[in-house]
Every structure is written in C-alpha cells, then in structure tokens.
C-alpha positions in Angstrom: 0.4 -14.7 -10.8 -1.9 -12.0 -8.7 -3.8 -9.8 -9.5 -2.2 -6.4 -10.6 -3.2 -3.5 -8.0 -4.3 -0.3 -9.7 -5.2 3.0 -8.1 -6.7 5.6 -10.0 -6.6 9.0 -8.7 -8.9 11.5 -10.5 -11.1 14.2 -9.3 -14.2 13.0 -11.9 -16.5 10.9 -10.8 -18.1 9.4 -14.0 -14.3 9.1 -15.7 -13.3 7.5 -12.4 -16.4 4.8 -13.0 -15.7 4.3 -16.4 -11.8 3.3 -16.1 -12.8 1.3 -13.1 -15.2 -0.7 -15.2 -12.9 -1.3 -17.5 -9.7 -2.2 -16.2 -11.2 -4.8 -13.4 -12.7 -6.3 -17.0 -9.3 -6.9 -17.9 -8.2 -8.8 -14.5 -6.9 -5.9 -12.5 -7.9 -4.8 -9.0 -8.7 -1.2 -9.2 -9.1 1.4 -7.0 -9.9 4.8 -7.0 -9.2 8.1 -4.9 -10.7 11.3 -6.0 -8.2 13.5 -4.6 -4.3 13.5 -4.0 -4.5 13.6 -0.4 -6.8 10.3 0.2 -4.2 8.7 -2.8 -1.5 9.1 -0.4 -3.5 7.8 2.5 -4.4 4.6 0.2 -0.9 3.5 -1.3 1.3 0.8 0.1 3.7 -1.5 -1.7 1.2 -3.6 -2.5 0.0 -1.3 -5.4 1.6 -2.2 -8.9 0.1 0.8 -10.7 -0.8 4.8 -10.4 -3.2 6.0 -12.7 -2.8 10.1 -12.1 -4.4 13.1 -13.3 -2.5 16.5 -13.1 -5.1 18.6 -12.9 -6.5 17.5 -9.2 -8.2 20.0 -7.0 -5.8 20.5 -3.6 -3.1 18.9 -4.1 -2.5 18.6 -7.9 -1.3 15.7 -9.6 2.6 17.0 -10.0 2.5 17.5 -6.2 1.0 13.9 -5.4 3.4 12.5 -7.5 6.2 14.6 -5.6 4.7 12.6 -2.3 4.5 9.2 -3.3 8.1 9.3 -4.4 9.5 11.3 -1.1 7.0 11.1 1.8 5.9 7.8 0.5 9.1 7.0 -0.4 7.0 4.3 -3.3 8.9 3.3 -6.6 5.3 2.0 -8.0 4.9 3.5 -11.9 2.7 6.4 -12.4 1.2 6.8 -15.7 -0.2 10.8 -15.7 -3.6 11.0 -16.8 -3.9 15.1 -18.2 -5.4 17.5 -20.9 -2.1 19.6 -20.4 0.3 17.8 -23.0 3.1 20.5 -23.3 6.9 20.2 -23.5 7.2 21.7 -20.3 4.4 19.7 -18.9 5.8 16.5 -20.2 9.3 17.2 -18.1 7.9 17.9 -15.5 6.2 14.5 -14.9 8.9 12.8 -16.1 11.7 14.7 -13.7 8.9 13.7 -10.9 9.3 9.9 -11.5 6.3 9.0 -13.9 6.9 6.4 -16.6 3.9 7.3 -18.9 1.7 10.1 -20.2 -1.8 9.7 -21.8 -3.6 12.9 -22.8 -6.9 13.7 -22.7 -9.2 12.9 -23.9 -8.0 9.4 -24.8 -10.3 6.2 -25.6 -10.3 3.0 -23.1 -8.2 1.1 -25.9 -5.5 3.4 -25.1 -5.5 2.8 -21.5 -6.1 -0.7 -21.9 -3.0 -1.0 -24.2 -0.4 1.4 -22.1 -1.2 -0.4 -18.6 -0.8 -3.5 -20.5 2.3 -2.4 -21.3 3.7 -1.0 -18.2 2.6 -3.4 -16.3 4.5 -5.9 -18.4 7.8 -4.0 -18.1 7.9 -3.1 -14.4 6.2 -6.9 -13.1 9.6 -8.5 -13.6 11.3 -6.3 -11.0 11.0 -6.9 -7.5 11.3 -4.5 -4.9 12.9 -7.0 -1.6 10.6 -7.2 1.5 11.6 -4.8 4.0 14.7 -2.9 2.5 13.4 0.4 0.9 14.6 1.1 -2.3 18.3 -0.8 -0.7 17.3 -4.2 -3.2 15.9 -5.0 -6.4 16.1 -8.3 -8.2 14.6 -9.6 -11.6 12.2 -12.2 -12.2 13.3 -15.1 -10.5 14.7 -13.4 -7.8 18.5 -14.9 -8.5 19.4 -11.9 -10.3 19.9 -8.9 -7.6 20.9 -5.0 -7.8 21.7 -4.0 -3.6 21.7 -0.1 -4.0 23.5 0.3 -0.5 26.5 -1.8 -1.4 26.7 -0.9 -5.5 27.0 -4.6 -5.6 25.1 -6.9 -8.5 24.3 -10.7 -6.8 23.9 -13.4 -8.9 22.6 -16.1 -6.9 23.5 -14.7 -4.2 26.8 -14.1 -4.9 28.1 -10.6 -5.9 29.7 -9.9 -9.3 32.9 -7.7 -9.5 32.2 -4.8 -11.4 33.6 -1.4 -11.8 31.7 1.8 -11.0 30.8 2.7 -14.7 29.8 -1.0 -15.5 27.7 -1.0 -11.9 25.9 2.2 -13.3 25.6 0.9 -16.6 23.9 -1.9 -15.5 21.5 -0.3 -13.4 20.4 2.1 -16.1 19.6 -0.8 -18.5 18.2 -2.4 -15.5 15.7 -0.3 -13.8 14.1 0.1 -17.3 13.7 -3.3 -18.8 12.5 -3.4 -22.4 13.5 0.3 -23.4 15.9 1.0 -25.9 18.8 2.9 -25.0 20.7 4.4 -28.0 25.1 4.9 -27.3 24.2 9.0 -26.8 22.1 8.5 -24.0 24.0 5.5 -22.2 27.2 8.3 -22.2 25.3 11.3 -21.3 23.9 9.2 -18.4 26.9 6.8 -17.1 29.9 9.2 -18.5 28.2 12.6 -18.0 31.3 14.5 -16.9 33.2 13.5 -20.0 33.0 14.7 -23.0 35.5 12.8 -25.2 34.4 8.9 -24.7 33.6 7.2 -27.8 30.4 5.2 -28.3 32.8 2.3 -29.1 33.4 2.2 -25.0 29.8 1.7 -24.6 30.3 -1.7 -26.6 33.5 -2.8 -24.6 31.3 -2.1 -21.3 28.9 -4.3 -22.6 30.6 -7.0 -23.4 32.1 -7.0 -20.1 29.1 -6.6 -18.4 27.5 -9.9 -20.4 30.6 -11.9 -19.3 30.5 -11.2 -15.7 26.8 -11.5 -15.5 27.0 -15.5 -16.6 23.7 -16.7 -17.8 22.1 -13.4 -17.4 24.6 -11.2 -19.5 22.1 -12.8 -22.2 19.5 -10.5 -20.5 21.4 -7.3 -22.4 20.3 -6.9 -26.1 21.3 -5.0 -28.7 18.9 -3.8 -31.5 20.5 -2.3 -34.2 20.8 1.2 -35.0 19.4 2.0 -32.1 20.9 0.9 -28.7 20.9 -1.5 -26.1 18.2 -3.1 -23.2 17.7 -5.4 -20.6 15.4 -7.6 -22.2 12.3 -9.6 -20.3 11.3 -12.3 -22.6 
C-alpha cells in the first residue's frame, strides 16, 4: 500500500519540525504549510490527511477548513490541531467537516495514535477518479455508493433500495468503524418524524444486510450501543 500523504498546516515553525520528524518516522509522507493560504495552494486528492491548527495568522484554521471543503471542493480528513478546546469551538470544526480534535498542548504519542487511527478508518474509502464527490466505493472497489444517482452498486450492479435505507446506508457508510446508537440513526435518516420507534431502525437493517449480499455482513451491531459499517 502507499505511502499515506500528510500536510500539516501550522504557523510554528519548531512544532511544524517536530510533527514532521515524527510522523515520516512512522512511514508517512509529510508536508507542511505555515499558513492557510499556501495549504490551499498545496492540496490535491492525492493527500490522505490534514493536520490543522485553528489559530493560523490570515486565514485561520476554521476558514481554511471552510476552503478545502468548498473552493477545494476536497473530502480529505482534517484533524484540528488548537489550544481553544471549547464547546462552541468543538462545533464549529465539526459543522466545517473535520473528523478529529487534539488540544494543545498534546504529546507525539497522541498524534501518533489519532492519525493512526484516522487514517485507518478513512483508507478503506475511495473517492472514484474523476467524478467529484459523485462515487465512493469501499475497499475492494466492488462495493459502490454513486451520490448523483442515490444508487448502491454491488459489483457493478445497483441494489434496489428505498430512500430511507439509501440514507441509512450512507450514514453508516461514510463513517466506517463508528458506532451509531438507534437516537442518532433517527434524528439523522427520520429527522422530520417524531414518532418512529427504534425498533424501525432494526427492520431497516436487516433489510439493508439482505440486499447488500456478501457485504450486508459489513453492518454490525454492538450492543447497547448501535450499529457500524465495519472494516475488518
């Protein structure tokens, strides 16, 4: 497999050094931009990882994430790097598309383990080459989400499913390896109603695991807790 592509994006030299040191010790390509502006001039979709402090001189780190995800138009994770570790703060990276938070000041360990981490969850999706955001597929590539169409291929084929159960599976999708409990499956794929059970969550998925063949096996439940799309 190659090499994970990792730009940092911090205004601090030394810190900047330091993670670079680091991570390329653990097998990654790394990069750094001290500013927003020259991060946006250095990301393509061959980048696998954002490393991004907030507070950036110019354009801050909420901004540059605002870019990457609209001007950009880039799905690669951010992880924020920032002192500011508020409620408020926390929302607002997460509304802006980031999938992690480390505060400062944090030791390498930390890093080490979170990019680890990410890296593991977000490697097994696929963005296709040359369609946007239009295709995604897992792994193997036989397994396929095409946004434009709302259709789920299996080996090329597409699977019949319902709106709800396309939406379903696209939440569990795009966020392989996280637990989503009943609560948050209906708040998300049944928002405008208030009075569906969790027991139609379990229907869904059970229909969902039929029509997805060998891969329905991919949706796990753990629980007390919820349900995932599981990688290993």
């Amino acid at each position: 497999m190659e090499k994970a592509k990792i730009l940092i994006v911090d205004d601090e030299e030394d810190l900047c050094r330091i993670l670079q040191f680091n991570l390329e010790n653990e097998g990654y390509q790394v990069f750094v931009a001290y500013s927003g502006e020259e991060a946006l001039e250095k990301l393509d979709t061959s980048f696998h990882l954002v490393l991004l402090d907030v507070m950036l001189g110019g354009m801050n780190g909420f901004e540059t994430a605002n870019a990457i995800r609209k001007q950009k138009k880039l799905d690669v994770p951010i992880i924020f790097l920032t002192a500011k570790d508020t409620e408020n703060d926390l929302l607002t990276g997460f509304s802006l598309g980031a999938d992690d938070y480390i505060a400062k000041p944090f030791s390498i360990k930390e890093v080490n383990a979170r990019v680890k981490a990410l890296l593991g969850r977000t490697r097994y999706l696929h963005q296709e080459p040359g369609t946007g955001l239009s295709a995604t597929s897992w792994g193997d590539g036989k397994l396929k989400v095409d946004y434009s169409r709302k259709d789920v291929l299996v080996n090329g084929l597409p699977i019949q499913l319902t709106r709800r159960e396309f939406e379903l599976f696209r939440l569990l999708f795009e966020s392989p390896d996280r637990v989503f409990s009943r609560e948050e499956i209906l708040k998300t794929v049944w928002p405008e109603d208030g009075c569906v059970l969790d027991r139609t969550v379990d229907v869904h998925i059970t229909r969902l695991r039929k029509k997805l063949h060998d891969y329905g096996s991919r949706i796990m439940n753990r629980s007390g807790y919820g349900y995932y799309f599981s990688t290993l």
